[in-house]
C-alpha positions as MATLAB code, in Angstrom:
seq = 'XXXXXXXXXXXXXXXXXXXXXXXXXXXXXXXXXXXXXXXXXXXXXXXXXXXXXXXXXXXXXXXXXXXXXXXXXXXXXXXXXXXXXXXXXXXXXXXXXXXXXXXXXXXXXXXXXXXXXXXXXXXXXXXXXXXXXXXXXXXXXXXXXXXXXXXXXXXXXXXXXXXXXXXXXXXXXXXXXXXXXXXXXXXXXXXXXXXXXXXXXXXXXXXXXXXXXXXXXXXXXXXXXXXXXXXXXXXXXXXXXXXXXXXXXXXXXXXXXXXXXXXXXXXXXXXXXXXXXXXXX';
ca = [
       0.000    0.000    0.000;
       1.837    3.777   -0.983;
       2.454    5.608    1.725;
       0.454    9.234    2.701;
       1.738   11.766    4.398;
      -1.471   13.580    6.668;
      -2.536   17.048    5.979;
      -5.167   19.241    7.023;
      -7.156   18.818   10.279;
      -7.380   14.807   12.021;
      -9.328   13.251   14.259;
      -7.916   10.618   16.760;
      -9.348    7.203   15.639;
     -11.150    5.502   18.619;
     -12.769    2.142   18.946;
     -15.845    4.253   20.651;
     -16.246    6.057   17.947;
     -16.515    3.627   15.007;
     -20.453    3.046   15.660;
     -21.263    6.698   14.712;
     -18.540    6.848   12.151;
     -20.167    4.051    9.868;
     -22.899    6.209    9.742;
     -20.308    8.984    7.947;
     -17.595   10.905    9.171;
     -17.795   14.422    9.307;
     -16.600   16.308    6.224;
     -13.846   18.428    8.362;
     -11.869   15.037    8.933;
      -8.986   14.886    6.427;
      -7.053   12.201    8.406;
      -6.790    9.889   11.452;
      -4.131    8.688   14.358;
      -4.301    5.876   16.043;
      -2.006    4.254   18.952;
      -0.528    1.358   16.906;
       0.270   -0.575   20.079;
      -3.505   -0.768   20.534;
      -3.921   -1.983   16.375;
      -1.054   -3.559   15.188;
      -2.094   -7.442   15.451;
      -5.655   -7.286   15.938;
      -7.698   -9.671   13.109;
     -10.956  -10.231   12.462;
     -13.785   -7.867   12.558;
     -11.767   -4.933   14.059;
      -9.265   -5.057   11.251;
     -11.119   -5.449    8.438;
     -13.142   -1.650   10.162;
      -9.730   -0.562   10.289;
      -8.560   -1.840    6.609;
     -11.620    0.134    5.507;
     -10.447    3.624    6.899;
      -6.713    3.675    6.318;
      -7.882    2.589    2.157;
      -9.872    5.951    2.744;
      -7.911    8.391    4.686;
      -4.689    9.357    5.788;
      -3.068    7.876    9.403;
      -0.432    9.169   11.474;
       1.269    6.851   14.012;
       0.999    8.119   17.419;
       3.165    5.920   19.967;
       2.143    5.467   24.223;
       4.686    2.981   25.555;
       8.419    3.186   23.425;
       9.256    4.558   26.452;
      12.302    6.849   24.761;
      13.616    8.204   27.654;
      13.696    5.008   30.156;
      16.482    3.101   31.122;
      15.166   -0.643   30.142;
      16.500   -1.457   26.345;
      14.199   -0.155   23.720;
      11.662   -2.184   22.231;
      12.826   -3.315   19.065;
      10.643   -5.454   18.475;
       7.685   -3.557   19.294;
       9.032   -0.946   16.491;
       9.779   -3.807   13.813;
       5.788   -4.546   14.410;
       4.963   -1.039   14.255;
       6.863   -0.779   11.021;
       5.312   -3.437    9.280;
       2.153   -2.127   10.682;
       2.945    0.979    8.942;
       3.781   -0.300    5.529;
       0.760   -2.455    5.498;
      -1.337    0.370    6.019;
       0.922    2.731    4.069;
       0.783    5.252    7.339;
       3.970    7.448    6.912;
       4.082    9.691   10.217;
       5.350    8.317   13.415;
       5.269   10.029   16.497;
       6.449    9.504   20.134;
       6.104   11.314   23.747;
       9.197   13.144   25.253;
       9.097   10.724   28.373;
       9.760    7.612   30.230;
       6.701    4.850   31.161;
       8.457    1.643   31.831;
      10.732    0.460   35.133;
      10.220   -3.645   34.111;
       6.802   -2.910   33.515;
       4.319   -0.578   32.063;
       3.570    2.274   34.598;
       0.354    3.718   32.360;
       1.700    7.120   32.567;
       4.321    9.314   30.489;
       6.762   10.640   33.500;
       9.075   13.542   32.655;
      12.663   13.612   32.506;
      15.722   15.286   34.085;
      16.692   18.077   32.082;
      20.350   17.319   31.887;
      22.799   17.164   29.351;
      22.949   13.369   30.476;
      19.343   13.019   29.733;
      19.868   14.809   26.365;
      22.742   12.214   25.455;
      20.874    8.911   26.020;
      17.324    9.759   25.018;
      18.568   11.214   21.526;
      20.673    8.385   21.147;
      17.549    5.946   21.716;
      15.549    7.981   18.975;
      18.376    7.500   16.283;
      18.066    3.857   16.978;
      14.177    4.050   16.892;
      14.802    6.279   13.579;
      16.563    3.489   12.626;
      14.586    0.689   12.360;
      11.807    2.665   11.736;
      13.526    3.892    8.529;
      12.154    7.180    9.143;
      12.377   10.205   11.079;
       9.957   10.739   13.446;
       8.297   13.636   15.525;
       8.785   13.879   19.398;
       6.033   15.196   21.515;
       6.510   18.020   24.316;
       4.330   15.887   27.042;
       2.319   17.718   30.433;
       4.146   16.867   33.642;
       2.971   17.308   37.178;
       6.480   17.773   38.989;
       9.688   19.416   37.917;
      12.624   16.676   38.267;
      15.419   17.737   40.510;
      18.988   18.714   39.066;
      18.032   20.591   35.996;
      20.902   22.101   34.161;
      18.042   24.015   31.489;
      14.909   25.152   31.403;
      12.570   22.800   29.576;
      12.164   24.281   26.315;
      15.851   24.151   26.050;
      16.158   20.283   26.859;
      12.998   19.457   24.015;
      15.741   21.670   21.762;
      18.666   20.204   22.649;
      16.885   16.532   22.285;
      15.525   17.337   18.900;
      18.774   18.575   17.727;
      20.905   16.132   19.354;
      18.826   12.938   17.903;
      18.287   15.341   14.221;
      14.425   14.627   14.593;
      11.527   16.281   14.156;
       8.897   18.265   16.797;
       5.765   17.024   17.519;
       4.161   20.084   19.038;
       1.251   19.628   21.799;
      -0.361   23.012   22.546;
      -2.513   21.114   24.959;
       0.331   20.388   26.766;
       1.623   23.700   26.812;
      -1.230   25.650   28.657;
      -1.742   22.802   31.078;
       1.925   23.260   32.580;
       2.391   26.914   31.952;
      -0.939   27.331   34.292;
       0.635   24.560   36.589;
       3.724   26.117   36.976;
       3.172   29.976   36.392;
       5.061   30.525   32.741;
       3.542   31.710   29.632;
       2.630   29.801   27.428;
       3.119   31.888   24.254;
       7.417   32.398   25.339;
       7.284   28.747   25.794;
       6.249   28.348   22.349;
       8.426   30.403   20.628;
      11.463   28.718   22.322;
      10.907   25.572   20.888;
      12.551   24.482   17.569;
       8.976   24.852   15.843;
      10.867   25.196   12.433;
      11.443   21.247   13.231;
       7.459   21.207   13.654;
       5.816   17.815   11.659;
       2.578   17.602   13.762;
       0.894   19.568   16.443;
      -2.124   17.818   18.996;
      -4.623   20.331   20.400;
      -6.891   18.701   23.229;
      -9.308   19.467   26.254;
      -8.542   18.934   29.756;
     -10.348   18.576   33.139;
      -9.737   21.291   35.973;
      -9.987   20.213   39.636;
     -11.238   22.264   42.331;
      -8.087   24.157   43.651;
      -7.178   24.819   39.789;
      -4.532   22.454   38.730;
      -5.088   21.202   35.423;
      -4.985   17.454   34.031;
      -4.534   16.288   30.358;
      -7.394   14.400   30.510;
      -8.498   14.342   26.497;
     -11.886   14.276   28.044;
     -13.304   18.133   27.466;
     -14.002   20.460   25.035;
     -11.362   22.370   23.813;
     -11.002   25.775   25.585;
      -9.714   29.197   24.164;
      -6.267   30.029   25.437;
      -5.716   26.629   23.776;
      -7.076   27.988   20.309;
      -5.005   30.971   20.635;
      -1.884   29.336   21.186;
      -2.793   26.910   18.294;
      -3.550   30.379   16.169;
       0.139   31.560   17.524;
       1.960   28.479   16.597;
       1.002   28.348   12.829;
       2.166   31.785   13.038;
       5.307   30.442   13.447;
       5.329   27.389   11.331;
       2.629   27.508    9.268;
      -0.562   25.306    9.019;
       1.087   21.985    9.731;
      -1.386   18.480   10.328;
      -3.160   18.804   13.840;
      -5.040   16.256   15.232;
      -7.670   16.587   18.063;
      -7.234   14.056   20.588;
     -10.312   12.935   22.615;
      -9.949    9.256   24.561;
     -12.718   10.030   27.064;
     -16.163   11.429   27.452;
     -17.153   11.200   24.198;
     -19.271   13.677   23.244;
     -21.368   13.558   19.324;
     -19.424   12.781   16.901;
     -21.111   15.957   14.977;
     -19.854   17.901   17.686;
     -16.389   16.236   17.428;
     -16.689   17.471   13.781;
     -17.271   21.109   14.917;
     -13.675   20.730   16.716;
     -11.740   19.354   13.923;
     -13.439   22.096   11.532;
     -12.454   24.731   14.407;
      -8.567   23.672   13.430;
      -9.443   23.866    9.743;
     -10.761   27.144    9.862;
      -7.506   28.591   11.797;
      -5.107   26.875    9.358;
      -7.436   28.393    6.458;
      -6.563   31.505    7.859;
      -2.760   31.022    8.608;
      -2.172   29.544    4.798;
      -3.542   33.285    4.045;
      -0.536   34.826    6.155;
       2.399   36.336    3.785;
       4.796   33.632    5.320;
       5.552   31.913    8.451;
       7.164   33.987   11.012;
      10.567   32.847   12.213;
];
């Protein structure tokens, strides 16, 4: 199967979802991403629903568990089945969370890392070698943290830099992300933005999140997506132009008309960034 690269506003491709889309998906969708750990293998029934989509529309490869920057061996063989799982459904976009999520077994959460030159070192290395046997460069995600690891020797926009350019790979950008930790941990959001290597950008996420009751935020996927979140969005393709953006949303699943409204909300804003003389550097 040829190989398509995503463009245009995405949806994230959920099991939950299927029953409504057979019905028709809504005409804002250009493409899909899926977690290929939760995919790859499956038979019967689920992959033929699958076959059927990815013969329609465009995928993007969104990893949970590579665990990039843990200290176990990586997965090789989980990336030689993602591979194949690629090239059978000719999805050409791989991406992975700046993180660590395994000590000997999964911990079913992305935990941050030490920003350190050490840190830099060994989780670049470990994306050239996913790169590798991938055969492709792939996009790293900025993730949402709820502590600051000790012993930093650089702010956090400077360690996603330094690990992008170290490993020569590309940025995938999470605006999400962004305003959950900036109103976590009192910076703004917009200077953490334009510190980033966003030149490097392949593939931005936008999302909703819950708030509890003394204000901290959690990347739940699970809400609507609020403003300060479009804004930043609006900002970044400023910056690097209208690049594939996906809305993720794993719980609470609202209509999948209003779902629709969502994805055509990121349309509409990379309409009117493609109408911007250039990207601003």
């Amino acid at each position: 199967m040829s190989t398509r690269l995503p463009a245009g506003a995405g949806l994230g491709f959920r099991r939950e979802l299927l029953p409504a889309m057979e019905a028709g998906v809504p005409d804002s969708v250009a493409f899909f991403e899926l977690a290929p750990e939760n995919w790859a293998g499956t038979g019967g029934r689920q992959a033929r629903q699958l076959r059927a989509y990815t013969e329609r529309y465009p995928f993007v490869c969104h990893g949970l568990s590579l665990s990039l920057g843990g200290m176990r061996p990586l997965d090789t063989d989980l990336l030689q089945r993602i591979r194949q799982f690629m090239d059978s459904h000719g999805i050409a976009l791989y991406t992975e969370h700046l993180a660590w999520s395994d000590d000997g077994r999964p911990l079913y959460d992305l935990l941050p890392l030490p920003w350190t030159w050490e840190a830099v070192r060994w989780t670049a290395a470990r994306i050239r070698q996913a790169q590798d046997v991938l055969g492709m460069r792939i996009g790293i995600e900025n993730a949402s943290c709820y502590l600051v690891p000790p012993g930093a020797e650089m702010d956090e926009a400077g360690f996603i830099r330094a690990v992008i350019e170290e490993a020569d790979c590309l940025l995938h950008l999470d605006v999400n992300n962004i305003v959950v930790n900036s109103r976590n941990f009192g910076f703004d959001a917009g200077a953490f933005l334009r510190a980033l290597p966003l030149e490097r950008t392949c593939y931005i996420h936008v999302a909703g999140h819950h708030v509890e009751e003394d204000g901290w935020l959690l990347d739940t996927h699970g809400a609507p997506v609020i403003d300060p979140v479009w804004d930043l969005l609006a900002e970044a393709y400023r910056h690097c132009g209208p690049v594939p953006t996906c809305l993720e949303r794993d719980t609470e699943f609202p209509a999948l008309a209003e779902l629709g409204r969502e994805v055509a909300c990121i349309a509409a804003l990379q309409r009117a960034a493609s109408r911007l003389p250039e990207a601003v550097t």
